[in-house]
C-alpha positions in Angstrom: 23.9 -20.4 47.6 21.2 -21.2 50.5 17.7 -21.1 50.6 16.5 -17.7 53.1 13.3 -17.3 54.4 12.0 -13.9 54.9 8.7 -13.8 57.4 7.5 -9.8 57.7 4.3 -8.5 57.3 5.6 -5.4 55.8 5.9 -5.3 52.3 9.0 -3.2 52.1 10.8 -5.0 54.8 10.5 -8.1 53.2 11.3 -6.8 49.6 14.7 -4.6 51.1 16.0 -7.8 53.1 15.1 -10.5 49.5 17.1 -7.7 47.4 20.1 -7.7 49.6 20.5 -11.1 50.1 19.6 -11.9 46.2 22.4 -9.8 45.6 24.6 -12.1 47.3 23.4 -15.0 45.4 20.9 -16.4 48.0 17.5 -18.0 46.8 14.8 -16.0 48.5 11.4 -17.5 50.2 9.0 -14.4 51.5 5.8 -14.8 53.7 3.8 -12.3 55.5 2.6 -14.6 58.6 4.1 -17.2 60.3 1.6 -20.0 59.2 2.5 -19.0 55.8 6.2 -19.0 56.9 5.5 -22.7 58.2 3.5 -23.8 54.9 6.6 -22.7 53.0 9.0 -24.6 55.7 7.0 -27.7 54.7 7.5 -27.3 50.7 11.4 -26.1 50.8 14.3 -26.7 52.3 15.4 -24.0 54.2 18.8 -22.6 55.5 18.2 -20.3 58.2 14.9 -17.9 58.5 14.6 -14.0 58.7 11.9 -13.1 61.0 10.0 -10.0 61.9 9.3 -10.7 66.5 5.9 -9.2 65.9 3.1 -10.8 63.6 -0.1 -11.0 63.3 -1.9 -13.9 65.2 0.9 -16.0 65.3 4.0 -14.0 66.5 7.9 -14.8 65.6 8.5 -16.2 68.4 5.9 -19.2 68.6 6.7 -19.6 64.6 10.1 -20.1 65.7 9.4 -22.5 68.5 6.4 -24.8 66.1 9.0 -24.8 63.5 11.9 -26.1 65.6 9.3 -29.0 66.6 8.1 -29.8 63.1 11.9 -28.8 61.5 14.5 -29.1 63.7 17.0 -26.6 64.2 17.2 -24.5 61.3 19.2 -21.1 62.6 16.3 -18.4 63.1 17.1 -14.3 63.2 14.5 -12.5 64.8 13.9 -8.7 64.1 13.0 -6.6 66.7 11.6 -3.3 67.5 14.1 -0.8 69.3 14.1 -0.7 73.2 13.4 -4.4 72.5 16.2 -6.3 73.2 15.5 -7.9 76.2 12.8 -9.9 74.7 15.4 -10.7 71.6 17.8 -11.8 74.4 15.0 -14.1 75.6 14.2 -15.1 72.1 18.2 -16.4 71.7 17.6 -18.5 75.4 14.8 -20.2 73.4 16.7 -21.3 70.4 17.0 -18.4 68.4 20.3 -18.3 66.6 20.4 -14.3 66.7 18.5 -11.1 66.5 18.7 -7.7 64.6 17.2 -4.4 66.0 15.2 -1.6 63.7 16.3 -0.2 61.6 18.2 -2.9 60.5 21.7 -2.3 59.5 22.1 -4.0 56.2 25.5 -4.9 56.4 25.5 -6.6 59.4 21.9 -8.4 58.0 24.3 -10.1 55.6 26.9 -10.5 57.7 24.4 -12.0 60.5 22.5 -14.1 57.3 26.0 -15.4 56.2 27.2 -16.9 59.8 23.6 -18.6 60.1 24.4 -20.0 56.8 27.5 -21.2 57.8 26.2 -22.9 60.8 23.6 -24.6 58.9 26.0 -25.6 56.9 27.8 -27.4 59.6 24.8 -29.0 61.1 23.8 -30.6 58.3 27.3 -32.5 58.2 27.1 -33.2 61.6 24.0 -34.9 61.1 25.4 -36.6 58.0 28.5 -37.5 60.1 25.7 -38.9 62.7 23.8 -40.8 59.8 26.9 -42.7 59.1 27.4 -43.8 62.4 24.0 -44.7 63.0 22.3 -42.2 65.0 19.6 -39.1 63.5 17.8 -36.7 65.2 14.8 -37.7 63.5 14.7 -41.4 65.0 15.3 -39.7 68.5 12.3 -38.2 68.7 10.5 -41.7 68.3 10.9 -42.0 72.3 11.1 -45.3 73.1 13.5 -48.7 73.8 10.4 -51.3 74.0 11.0 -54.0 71.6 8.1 -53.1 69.4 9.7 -49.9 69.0 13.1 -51.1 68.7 11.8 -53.0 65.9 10.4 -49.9 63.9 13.1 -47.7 64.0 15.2 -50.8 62.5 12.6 -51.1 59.5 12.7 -47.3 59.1 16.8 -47.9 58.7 16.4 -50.6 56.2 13.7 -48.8 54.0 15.1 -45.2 54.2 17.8 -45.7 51.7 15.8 -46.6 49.1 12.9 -44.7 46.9 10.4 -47.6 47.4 6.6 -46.7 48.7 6.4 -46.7 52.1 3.1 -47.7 53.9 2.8 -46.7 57.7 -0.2 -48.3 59.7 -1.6 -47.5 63.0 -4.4 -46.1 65.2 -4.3 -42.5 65.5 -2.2 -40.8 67.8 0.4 -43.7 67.8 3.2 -41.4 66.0 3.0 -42.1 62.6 3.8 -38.6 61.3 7.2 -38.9 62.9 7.7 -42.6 61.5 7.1 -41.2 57.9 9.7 -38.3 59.0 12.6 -40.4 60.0 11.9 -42.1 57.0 12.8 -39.1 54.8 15.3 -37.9 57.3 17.4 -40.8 56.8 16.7 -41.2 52.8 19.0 -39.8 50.1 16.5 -37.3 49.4 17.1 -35.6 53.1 18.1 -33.0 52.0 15.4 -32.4 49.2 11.9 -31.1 49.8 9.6 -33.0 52.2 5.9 -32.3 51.6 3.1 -33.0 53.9 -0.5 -33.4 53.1 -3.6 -34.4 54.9 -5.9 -36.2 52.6 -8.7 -36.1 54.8 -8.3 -32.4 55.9 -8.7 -31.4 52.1 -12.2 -30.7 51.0 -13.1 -33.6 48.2 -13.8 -31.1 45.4 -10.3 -29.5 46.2 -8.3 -32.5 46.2 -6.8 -33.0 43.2 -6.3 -29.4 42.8 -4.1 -29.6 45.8 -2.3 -32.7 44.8 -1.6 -31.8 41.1 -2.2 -27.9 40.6 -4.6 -26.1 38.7 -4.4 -23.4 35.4 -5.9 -20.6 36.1 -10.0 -20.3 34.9 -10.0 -24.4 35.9 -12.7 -23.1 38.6 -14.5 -20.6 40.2 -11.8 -19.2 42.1 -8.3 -20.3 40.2 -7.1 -16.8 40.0 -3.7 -17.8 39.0 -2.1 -21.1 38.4 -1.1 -23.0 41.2 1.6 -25.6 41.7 0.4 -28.6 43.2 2.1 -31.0 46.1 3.7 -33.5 43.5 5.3 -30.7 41.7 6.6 -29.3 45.4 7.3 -32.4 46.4 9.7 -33.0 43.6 13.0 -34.8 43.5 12.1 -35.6 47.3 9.6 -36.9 49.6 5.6 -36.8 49.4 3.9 -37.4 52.8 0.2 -38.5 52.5 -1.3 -39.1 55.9 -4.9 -40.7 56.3 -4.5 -42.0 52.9 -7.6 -45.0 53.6 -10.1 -41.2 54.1 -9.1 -40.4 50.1 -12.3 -41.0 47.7 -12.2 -43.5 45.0 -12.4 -41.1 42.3 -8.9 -39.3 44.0 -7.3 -42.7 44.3 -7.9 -43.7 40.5 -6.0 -40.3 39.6 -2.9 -41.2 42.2 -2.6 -44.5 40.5 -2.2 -42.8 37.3 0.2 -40.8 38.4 2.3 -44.1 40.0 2.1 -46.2 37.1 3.6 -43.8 34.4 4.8 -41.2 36.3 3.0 -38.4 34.5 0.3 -35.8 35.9 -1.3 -32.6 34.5 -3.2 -29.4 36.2 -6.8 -29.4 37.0 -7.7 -27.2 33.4 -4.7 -28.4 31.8 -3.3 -30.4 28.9 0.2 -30.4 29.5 1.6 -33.4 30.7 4.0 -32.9 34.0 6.6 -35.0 35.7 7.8 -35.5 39.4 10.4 -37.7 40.8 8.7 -38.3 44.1 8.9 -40.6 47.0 5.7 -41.0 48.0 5.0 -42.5 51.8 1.2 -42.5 53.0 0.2 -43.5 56.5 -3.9 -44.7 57.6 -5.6 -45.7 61.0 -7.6 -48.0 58.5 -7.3 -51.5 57.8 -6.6 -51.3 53.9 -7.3 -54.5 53.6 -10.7 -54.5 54.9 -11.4 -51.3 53.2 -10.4 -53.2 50.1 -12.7 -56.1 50.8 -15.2 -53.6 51.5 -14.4 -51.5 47.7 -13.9 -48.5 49.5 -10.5 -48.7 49.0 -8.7 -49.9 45.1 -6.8 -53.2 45.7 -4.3 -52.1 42.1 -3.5 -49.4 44.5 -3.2 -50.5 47.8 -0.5 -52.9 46.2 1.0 -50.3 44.6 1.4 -48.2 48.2 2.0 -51.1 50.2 5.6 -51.7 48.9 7.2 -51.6 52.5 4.4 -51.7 55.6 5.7 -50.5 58.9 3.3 -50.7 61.4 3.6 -48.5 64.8 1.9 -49.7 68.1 -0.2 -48.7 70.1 1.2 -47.5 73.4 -0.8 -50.2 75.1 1.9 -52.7 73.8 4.6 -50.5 74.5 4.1 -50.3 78.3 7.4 -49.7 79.3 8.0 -46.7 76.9 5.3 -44.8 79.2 7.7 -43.8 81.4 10.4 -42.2 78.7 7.6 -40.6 76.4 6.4 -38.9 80.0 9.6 -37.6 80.8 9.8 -35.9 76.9 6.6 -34.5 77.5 7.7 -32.8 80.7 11.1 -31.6 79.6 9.2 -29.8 76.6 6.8 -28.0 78.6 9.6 -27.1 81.2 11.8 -25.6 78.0 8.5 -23.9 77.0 7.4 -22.3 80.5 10.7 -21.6 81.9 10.3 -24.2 84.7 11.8 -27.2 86.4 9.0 -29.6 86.9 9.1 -33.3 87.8 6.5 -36.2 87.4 6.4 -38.1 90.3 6.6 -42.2 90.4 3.2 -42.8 92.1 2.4 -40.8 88.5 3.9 -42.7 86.2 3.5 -46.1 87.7 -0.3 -44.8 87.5 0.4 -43.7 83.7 2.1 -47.3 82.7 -1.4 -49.0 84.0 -3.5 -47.1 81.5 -4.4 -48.4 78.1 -4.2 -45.2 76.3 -6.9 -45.7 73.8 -6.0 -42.3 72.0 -2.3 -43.7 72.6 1.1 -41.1 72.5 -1.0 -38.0 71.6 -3.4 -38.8 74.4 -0.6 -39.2 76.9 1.1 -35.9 75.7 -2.5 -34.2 76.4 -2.6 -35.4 79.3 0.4 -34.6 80.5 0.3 -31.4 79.5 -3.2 -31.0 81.7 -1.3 -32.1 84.8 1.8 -29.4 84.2 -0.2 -26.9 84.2 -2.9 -27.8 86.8 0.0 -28.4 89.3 1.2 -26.5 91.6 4.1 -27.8 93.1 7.2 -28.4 91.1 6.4 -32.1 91.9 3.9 -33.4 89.4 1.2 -35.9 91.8 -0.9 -38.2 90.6 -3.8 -37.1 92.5 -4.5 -34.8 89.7 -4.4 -37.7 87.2 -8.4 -39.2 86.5 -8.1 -42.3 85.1 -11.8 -43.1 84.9 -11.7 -40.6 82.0 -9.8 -42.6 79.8 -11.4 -45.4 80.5 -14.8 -43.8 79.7 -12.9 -43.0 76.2 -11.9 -46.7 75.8 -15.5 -47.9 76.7 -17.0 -45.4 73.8 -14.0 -44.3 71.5 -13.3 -48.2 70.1 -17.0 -49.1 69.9 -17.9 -46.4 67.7 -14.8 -46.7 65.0 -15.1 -50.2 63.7 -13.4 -49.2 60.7 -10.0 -48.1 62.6 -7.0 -50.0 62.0 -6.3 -52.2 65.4 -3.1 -53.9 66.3 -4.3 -55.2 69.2 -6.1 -58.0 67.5 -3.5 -61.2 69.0 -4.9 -60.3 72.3 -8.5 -61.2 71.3 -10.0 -64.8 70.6 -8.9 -66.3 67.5 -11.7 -66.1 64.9 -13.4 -69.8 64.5 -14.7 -71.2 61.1 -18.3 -70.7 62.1 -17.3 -66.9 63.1 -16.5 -66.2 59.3 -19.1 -68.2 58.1 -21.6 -66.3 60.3 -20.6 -62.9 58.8 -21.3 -64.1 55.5 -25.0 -65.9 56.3 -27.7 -63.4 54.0 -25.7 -62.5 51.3 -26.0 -63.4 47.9 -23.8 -66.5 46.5 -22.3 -63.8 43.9 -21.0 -61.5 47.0 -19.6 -64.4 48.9 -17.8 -65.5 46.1 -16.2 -62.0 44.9 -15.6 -61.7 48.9 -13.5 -65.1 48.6 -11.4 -64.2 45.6 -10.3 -60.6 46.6 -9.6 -61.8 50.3 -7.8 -64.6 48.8 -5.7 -62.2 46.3 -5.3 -59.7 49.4 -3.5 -63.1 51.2 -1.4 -63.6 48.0 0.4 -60.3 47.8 -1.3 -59.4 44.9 0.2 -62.6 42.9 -2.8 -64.0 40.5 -1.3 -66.8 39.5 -1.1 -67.9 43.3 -4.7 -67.2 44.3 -5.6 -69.0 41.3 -4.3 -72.2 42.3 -5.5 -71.5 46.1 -9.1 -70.9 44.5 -8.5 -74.0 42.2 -9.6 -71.7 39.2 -8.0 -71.1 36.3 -5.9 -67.9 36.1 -8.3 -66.7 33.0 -11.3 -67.5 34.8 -9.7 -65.5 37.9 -8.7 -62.4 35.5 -12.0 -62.4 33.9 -13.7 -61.9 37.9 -11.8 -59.6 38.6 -12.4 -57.5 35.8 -16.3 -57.9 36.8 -15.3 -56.5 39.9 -13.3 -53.7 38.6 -10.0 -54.7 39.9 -7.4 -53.4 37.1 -4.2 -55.7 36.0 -1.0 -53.4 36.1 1.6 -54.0 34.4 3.7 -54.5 37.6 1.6 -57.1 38.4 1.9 -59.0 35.6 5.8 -58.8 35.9 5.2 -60.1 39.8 3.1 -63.2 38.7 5.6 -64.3 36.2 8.9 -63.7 39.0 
């Protein structure tokens, strides 16, 4: 049995095509757009995809192309108008695995259906094969042969097999998204569900909704029940992304859920399980966020299991070059053409600082493809006073952002940290102290106690001022 997915806009289509191919005892995913097609590509594992060419706003073809950048190459059948063939044809040049024409003979659907089964099939024990040997598709597209990189892909090898927490650190745009990927790429829930969310995209009020479902009548607006991302997520991978952006009242409900295990609807009583992987990525500093109680320490330790943190491209210099050359071959598969950055270019790329790092370089690569026209790529289209106008402003203004740029600056002197504390109360310098102090022990108590020279009752009883909480994990930690 494999898991189809059936994107048409027409009811009828959709329910003829899921009918046939239930009947041959294939699990059946329908959407009526392509972003719906991609939300469902997120929650599922998929086998191969049925798609209708034309859709509205985002056709089949572009779904096809976003979802072999986000996917990989899961085998795509595109269905096509009559008289249409040449733009199927094209569609097959561009990755498509084949393409039916209306009507659409049923038989040969299945027949079509059951080869791109068969060829999933066989990719996915290639790429186990490759696993095994060492290499994955998903570390590949981490571009890069720097040291610094060298050194991440090796963590993401050590953590994947296991189903310990992952926490992935870095400013934004440095390619944490496809970190947290390789990381459940190469994990023995690969081929399990893999579930993205954006904490900080999500509307507070609608937060734990989207993380743990909702009954229906838990709101204005819960026409139905709804499963939430734990429940999607289960058995394989959870993805949190800008997890330091979640509000406090969120993050007590998350560590519920990761220290028994158990969760239930918005409007519900039931309690629900998930056997989840959870991995969570931040441009913040966690631990300043924690010293600053906008983040909870019990649950920073409880993410922080394994920290991987990415670069920025600024320390990465010599990867400039290599991520360049992606970016060009992409837009030359995308546009049909055969262009080339030049070396006056990318010498002139490797100088800049990148303050919005790899997703700033891809933009602006992309600008200088399609501002050229020559099928040499110059760099006398390439500004760098802008981005230096970016670093001059961007960094100044986000304080808060995680930077790992930090061993280039001065060291911090004694009188530095003593001046940021001059005009607060004795009670906030001392509560300062003891959760920095905890933060620098790994969450072990019995350590920062002796550090503090306190006694660990007198530590416990500070904390619980504070509001820290004392899991059960911890306590297990202090006495290892």
């Amino acid at each position: 049995m494999a898991n189809i997915l059936i994107i048409d806009d027409n009811a009828g289509n959709r329910d003829t095509y899921a009918d046939i191919l239930e009947g041959d005892g294939h699990a059946v995913l329908k959407a009526i757009s392509g972003e719906e097609g991609l939300a469902k590509m997120s929650a599922a594992v998929v086998d191969a995809v049925l798609c209708d060419l034309k859709l509205p706003n985002l056709d089949g073809l572009a779904t096809m192309e976003l979802a072999h950048e986000k996917y990989g190459p899961v085998p795509w059948i595109l269905i096509t108008g009559h008289g249409n063939e040449e733009t199927a044809v094209a569609a097959i040049k561009q990755g498509a695995f084949n393409y039916l024409t209306k009507p659409v003979d049923l038989s040969r659907l299945k027949a079509t259906v059951e080869s791109a089964v068969r060829h999933s099939a066989t990719t996915r024990e290639n790429k186990a094969l490759r696993r095994e040997l060492g290499y994955d598709e998903a570390l590949d597209r981490i571009v890069g042969t720097s040291v610094a990189i060298r050194h991440v892909k090796a963590m993401i090898k050590q953590v994947a097999a296991s189903d310990a927490n992952v926490l992935i650190e870095g400013e934004s745009g440095t390619g944490k998204e496809l970190v947290a990927d390789a990381v459940h790429a190469l994990s023995n829930r690969a081929g399990r569900p893999y579930v993205k969310i954006n904490t900080a995209a999500i509307p507070r009020e609608l937060l734990e909704s989207e993380l743990f479902g909702h009954e229906r009548g838990a709101f204005t607006g819960a026409v139905s029940q709804k499963k939430g991302r734990f429940e999607s997520a289960d058995t394989g991978t959870l993805f949190l992304d800008e997890i330091g952006e979640m509000p406090l009242d969120s993050q007590v409900k998350l560590l519920r859920v990761l220290q028994d295990g158990t969760f239930h609807h918005v409007g519900g009583n039931a309690p629900l399980h998930a056997d989840v992987r959870l991995v969570c990525a931040t441009n913040r500093n966690l631990k300043n966020e924690v010293l600053a109680n906008r983040f909870r320490m019990d649950l920073y330790f409880r993410l922080n299991v394994v920290n991987i943190v990415v670069p920025p491209l600024r320390e990465r210099r010599e990867d400039i070059p290599l991520l360049a050359k992606s970016f060009i071959d992409r837009l030359n598969r995308r546009h049909h053409q055969n262009k080339e950055l030049s070396e006056n270019l990318l010498q002139a790329l490797r100088r800049q600082d990148w303050p919005g790092n790899v997703r700033e370089l891809e933009n602006s690569i992309e600008k200088l493809y399609v501002l050229s026209s020559s099928r040499i790529v110059e760099a006398d289209g390439f500004h760098p006073e802008d981005i230096d106008s970016v670093a001059a402003t961007g960094r100044a203004q986000t304080p808060a952002t995680y930077v790992s740029d930090q061993a280039t600056r001065p060291a911090p002197t004694p009188d530095d940290a003593i001046r940021i504390l001059v005009g607060l109360p004795v009670d906030e310098v001392e509560k300062r102290l003891i959760i920095a102090t905890l933060a620098h022990c790994g969450g072990n108590k019995s350590k920062a106690a002796r550090q503090l020279q306190i006694g660990l009752k007198t530590l416990y009883r500070k904390l619980e001022s504070y509001g820290v909480k004392i899991g059960e994990d911890e306590e297990v930690a202090e006495k290892a």
